[in-house]
C-alpha positions as CSV (number, residue, x, y, z in Angstrom):
1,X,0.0,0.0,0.0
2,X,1.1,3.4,-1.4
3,X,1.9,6.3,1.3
4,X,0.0,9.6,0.3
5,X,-0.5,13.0,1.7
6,X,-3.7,15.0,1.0
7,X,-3.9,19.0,1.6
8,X,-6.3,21.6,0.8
9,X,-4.6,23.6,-2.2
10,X,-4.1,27.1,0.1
11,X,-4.8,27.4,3.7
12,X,-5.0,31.1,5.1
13,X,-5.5,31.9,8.9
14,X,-5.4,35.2,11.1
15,X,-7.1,38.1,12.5
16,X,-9.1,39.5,10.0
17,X,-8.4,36.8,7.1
18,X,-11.9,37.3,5.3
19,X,-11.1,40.7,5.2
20,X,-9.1,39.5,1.9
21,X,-11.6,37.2,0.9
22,X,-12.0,38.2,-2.8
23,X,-7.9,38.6,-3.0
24,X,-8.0,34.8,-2.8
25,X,-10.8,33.4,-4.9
26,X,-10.8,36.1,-7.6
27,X,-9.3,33.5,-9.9
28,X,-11.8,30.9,-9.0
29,X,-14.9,32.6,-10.9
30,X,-17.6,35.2,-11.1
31,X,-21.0,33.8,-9.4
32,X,-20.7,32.3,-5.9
33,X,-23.0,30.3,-3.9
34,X,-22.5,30.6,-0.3
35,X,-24.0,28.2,1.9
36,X,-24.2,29.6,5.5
37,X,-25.8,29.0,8.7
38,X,-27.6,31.8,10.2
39,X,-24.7,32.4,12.7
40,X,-22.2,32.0,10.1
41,X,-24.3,34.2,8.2
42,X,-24.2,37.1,10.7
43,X,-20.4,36.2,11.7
44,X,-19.2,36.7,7.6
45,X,-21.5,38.7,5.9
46,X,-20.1,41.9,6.1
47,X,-16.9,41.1,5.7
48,X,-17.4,39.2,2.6
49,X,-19.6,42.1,1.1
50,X,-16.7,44.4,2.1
51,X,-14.3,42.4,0.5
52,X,-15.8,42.0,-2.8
53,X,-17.0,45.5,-3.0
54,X,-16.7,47.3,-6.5
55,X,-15.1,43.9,-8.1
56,X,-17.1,42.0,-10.9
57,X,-18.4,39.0,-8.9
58,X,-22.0,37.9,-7.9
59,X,-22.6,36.6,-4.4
60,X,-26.0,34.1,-3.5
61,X,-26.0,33.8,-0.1
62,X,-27.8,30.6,1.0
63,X,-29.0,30.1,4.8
64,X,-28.6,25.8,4.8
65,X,-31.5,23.9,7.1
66,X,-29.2,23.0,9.9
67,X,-28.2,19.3,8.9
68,X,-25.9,18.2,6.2
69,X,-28.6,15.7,4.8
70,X,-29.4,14.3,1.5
71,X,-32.4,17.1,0.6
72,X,-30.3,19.6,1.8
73,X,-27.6,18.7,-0.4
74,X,-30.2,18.6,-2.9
75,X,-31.7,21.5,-2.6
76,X,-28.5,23.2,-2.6
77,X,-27.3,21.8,-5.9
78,X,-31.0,23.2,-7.4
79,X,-29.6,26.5,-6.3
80,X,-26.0,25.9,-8.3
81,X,-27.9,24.8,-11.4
82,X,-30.7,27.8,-11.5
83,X,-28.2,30.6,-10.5
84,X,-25.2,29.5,-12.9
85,X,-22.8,28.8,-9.8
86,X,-18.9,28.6,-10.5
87,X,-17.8,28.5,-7.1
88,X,-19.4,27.3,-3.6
89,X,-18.6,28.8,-0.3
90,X,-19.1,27.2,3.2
91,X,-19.7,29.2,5.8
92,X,-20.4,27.7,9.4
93,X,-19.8,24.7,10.9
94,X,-19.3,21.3,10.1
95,X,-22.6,20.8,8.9
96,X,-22.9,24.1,6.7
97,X,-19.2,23.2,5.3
98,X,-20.3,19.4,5.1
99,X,-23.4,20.4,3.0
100,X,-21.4,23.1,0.5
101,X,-18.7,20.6,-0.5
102,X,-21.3,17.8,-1.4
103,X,-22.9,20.3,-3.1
104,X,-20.1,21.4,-5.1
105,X,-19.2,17.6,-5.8
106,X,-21.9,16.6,-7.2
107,X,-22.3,19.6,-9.4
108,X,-18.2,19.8,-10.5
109,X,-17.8,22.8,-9.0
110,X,-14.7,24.9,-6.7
111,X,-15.2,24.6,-3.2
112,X,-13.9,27.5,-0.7
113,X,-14.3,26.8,3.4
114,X,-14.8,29.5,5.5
115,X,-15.4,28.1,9.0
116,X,-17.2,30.6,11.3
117,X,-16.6,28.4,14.8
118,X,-14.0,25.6,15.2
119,X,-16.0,22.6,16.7
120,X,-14.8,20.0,13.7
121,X,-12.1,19.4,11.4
122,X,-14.4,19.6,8.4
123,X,-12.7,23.2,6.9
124,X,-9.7,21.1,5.9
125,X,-10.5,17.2,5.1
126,X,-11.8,15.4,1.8
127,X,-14.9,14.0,2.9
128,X,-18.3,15.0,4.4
129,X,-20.6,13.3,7.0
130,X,-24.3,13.1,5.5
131,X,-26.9,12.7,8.1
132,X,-30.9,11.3,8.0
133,X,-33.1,14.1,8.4
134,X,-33.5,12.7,11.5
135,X,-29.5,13.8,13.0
136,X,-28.3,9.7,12.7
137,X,-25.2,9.5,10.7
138,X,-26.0,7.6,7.0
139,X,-22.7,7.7,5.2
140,X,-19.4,9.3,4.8
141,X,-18.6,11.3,1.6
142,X,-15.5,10.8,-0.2
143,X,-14.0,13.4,-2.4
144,X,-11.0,12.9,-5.2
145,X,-9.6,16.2,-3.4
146,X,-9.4,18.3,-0.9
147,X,-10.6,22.2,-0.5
148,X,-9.5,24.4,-2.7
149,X,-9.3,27.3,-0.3
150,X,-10.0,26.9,3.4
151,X,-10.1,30.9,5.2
152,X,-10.0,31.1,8.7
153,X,-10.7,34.3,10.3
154,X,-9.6,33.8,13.8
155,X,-10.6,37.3,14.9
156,X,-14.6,35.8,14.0
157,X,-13.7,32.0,16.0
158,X,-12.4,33.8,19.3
159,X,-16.0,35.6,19.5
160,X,-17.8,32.4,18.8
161,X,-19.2,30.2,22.0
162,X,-16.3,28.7,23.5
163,X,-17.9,25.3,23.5
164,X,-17.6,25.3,19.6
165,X,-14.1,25.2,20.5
166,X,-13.8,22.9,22.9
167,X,-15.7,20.2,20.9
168,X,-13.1,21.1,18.5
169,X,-10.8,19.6,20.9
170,X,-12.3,16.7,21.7
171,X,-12.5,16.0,17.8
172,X,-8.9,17.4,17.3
173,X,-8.0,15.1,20.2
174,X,-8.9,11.7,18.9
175,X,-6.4,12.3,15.3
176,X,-3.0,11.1,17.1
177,X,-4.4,7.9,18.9
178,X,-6.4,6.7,15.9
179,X,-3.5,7.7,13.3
180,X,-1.6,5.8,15.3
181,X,-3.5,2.5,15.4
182,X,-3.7,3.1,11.7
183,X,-0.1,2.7,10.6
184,X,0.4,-0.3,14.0
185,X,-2.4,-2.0,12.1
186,X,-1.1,-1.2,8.6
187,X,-4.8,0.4,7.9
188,X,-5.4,3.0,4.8
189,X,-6.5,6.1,6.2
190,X,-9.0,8.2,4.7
191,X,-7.5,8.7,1.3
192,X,-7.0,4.8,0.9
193,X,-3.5,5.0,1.3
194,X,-0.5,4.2,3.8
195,X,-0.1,6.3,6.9
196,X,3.1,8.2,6.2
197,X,5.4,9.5,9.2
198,X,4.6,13.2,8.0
199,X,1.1,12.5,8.6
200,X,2.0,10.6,12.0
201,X,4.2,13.6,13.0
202,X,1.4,16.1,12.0
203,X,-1.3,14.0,14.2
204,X,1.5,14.0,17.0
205,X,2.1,18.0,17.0
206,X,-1.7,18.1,17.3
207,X,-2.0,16.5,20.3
208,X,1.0,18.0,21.5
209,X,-0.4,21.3,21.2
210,X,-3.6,20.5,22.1
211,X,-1.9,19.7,25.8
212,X,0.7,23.4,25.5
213,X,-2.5,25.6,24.3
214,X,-5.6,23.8,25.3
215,X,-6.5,25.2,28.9
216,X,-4.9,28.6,28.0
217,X,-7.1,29.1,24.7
218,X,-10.1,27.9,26.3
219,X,-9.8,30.9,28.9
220,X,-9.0,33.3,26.0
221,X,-12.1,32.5,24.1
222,X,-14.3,32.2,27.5
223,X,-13.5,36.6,27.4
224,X,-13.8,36.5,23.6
225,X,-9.8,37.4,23.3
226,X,-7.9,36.4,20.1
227,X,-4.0,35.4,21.6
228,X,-1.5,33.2,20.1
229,X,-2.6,30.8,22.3
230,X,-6.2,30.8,20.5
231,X,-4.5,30.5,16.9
232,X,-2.8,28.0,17.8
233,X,-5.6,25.6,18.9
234,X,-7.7,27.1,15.9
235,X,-4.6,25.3,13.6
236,X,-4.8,22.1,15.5
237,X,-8.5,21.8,15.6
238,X,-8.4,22.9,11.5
239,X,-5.9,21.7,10.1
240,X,-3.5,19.5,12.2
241,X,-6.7,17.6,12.7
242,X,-8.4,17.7,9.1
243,X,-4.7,17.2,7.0
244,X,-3.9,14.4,10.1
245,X,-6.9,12.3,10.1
246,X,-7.2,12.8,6.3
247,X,-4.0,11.0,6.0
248,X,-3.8,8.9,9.3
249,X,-7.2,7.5,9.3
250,X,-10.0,6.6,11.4
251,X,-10.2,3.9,14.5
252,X,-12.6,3.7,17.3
253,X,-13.0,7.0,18.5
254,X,-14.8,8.1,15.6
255,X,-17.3,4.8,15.2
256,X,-18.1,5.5,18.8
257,X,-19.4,9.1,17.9
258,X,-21.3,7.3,14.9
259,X,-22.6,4.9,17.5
260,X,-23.8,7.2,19.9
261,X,-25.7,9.3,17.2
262,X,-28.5,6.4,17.2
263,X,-28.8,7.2,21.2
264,X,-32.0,10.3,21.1
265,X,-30.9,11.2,24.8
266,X,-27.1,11.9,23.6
267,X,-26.6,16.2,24.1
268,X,-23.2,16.1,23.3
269,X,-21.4,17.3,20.1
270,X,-19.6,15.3,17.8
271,X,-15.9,16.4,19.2
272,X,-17.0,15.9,22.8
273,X,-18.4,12.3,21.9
274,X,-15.4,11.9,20.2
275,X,-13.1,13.1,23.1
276,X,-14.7,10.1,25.4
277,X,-14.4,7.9,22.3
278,X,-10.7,8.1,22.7
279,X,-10.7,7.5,26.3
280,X,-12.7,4.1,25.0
281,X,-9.8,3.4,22.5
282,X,-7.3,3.6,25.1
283,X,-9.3,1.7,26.7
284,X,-9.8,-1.3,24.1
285,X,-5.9,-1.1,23.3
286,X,-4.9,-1.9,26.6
287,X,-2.7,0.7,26.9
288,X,-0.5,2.9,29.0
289,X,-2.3,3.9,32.1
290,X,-0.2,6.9,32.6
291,X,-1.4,7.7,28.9
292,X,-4.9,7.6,29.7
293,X,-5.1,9.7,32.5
294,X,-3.0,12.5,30.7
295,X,-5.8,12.1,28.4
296,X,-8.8,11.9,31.1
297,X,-6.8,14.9,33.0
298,X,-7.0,17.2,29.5
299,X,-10.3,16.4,28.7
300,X,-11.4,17.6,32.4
301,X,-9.3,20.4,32.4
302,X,-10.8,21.7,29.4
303,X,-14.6,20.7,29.9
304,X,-15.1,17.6,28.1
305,X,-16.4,14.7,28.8
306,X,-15.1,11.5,30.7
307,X,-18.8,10.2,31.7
308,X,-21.6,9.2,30.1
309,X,-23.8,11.0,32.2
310,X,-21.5,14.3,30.9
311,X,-23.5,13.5,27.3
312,X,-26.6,12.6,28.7
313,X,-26.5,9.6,28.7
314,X,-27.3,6.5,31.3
315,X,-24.8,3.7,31.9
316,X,-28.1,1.1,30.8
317,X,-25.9,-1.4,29.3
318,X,-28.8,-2.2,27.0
319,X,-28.8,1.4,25.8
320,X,-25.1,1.3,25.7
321,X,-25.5,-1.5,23.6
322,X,-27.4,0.0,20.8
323,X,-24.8,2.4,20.7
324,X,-21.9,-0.5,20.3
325,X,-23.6,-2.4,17.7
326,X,-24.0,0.7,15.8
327,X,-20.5,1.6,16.0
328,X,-19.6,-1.9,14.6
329,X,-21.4,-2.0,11.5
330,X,-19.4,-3.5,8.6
331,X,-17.5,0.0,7.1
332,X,-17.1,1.7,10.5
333,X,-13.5,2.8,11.4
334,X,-13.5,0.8,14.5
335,X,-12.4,-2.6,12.6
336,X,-9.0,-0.8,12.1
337,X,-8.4,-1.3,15.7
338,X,-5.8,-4.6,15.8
339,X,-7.8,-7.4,16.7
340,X,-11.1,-6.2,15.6
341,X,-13.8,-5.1,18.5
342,X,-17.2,-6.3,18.9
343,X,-20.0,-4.9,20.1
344,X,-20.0,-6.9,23.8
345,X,-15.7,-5.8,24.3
346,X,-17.3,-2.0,23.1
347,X,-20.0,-2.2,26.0
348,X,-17.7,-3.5,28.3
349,X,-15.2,-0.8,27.4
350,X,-18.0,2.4,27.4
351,X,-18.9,1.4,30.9
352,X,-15.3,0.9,32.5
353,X,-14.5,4.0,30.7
354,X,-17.3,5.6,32.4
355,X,-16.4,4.5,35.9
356,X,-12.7,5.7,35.5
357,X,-14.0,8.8,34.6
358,X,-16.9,9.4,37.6
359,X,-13.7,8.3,39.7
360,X,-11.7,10.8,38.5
361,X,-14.1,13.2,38.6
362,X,-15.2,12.6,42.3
């Protein structure tokens, strides 16, 4: 198996970044669809109007319906067709981004990111999460490339709700510990291929500055502060993550998210599912202990979860079950863990993870 690294084309971050919007699409084409959320809407607006003022360019801006689903994507791609679209723009969140690059897939079209709040690593990877209308994961959504342009305006993310950021985390967190079990395993990662050590070494400086900025960004954000400390963890969460996992691949943490979508009770996001999911992997590897709780001690230190009860959920094996066979559907990532897990080792694993972490927590 052939070792491959995937990258969006150009990557631009920093205080005021969308301030030069047009500088860096201008190229791209004339009529752009922008698919927004209503915050991201609000957050980018202006700035893009501003940007673009007096230049030759038409902007459609598109408030999406809040879930990257099939009809969305649909109705979005209506929109490319009837308005002539050359270029589509995500602006949001995962599910806002997740919607404009199917859309833009399916319709040949450039894609430009423009993340708003930094809960996912979406801005930055070659795939999309499609959901049922009804918020359960369906499918992932793989893409011959990555982003053209990804633009990330820290001087917007620092005024968004910190807990965007600290899901970010948790989903920022899980890229070292499944890359890893990735290239022990000798799994492809995303983009079908061999985990290179770049890729290993780029999951590995996310995690290591996810532990030197975490806490320090987190406080930043809380007073709506842009600092070094808060650009950092805006790279790691964007594109240490997105590039990492891209290129390092998927293991357990990530199926456990998937699994604990089917759960209606769950109120966590995906990055703090994912965050506990890790804590499950370490779990299931039989790992270092001194490991885990560095792990469990940055996820509490930074406000995410180490107990089911954090997500809302019950420690009902027969709930947590639902969850565990879920994760282990043929296709999910968690069969790139070495020796496979099934659903019964999964439950056992969710609920000894969740006892470590009341007792840590006590």
């Amino acid at each position: 198996m052939l070792t491959l690294i995937r990258a969006p084309h150009n990557y631009i971050q920093g205080e005021n970044a969308l301030n030069e919007f047009y500088e860096n699409v201008k190229a791209m084409g004339k009529n752009f669809l922008i698919v927004c959320s209503r915050s991201g809407l609000k957050a980018s607006q202006a700035k893009i109007e501003a940007s673009c003022a007096g230049q030759e360019i038409s902007l459609t801006f598109e408030v999406f319906g809040g879930i990257s689903s099939k009809s969305e994507i649909a109705r979005m791609r209506e929109i490319i067709r009837e308005k002539k679209i050359d270029v589509v723009v995500g602006v949001g969140g995962g599910s806002a981004i997740d919607t404009a690059k199917a859309s833009a897939y399916y319709e040949g079209k450039k894609i430009v990111i423009v993340p708003t709040v930094c809960a996912t690593d979406a801005p930055c990877t070659g795939l999309s999460v499609i959901y049922n209308d009804d918020g359960s994961v369906d499918s992932y959504l793989f893409y011959p490339t990555n982003p053209d342009v990804v633009i990330v305006d820290s001087s917007i993310i620092c005024k968004s709700p910190v807990r965007f950021l600290i899901s970010g985390m948790g989903d920022a967190l899980g890229t070292y510990f499944e890359a890893r079990m990735c290239q022990k395993a000798k799994a492809p990662s995303l983009e079908n291929g061999g985990v290179s050590r770049s890729a290993l070494a780029l999951c590995s400086l996310c995690y290591d500055t996810l532990l030197e900025h975490g806490v320090k960004a987190k406080a930043a954000v809380e007073l709506g502060l842009l600092t070094p400390d808060v650009d950092a963890i805006i790279e790691a969460n964007t594109y240490l993550s997105g590039v990492g996992a891209d290129n390092g691949g998927l293991a357990a943490a990530h199926s456990i998210y998937n699994g604990f979508t089917a759960l209606e009770e769950l109120t966590s996001m995906h990055g703090e599912v994912v965050a506990f999911g890790t804590l499950v992997q370490l779990i299931l590897e039989e790992g270092s202990t001194d490991e885990f709780y560095e792990v469990m001690d940055f996820c509490h230190s930074v406000g995410l979860p180490v107990t089911l009860a954090e997500m809302g959920v019950s420690a009902d094996p027969e709930r947590i079950q639902i969850a565990a066979e879920k994760a282990c559907l043929p296709g999910e990532s968690i069969h790139n863990m070495i020796g496979d897990v099934t659903p019964s080792q999964l439950v056992n694993a969710i609920l000894v993870t969740d006892a470590l972490g009341k007792e840590f927590t006590e």
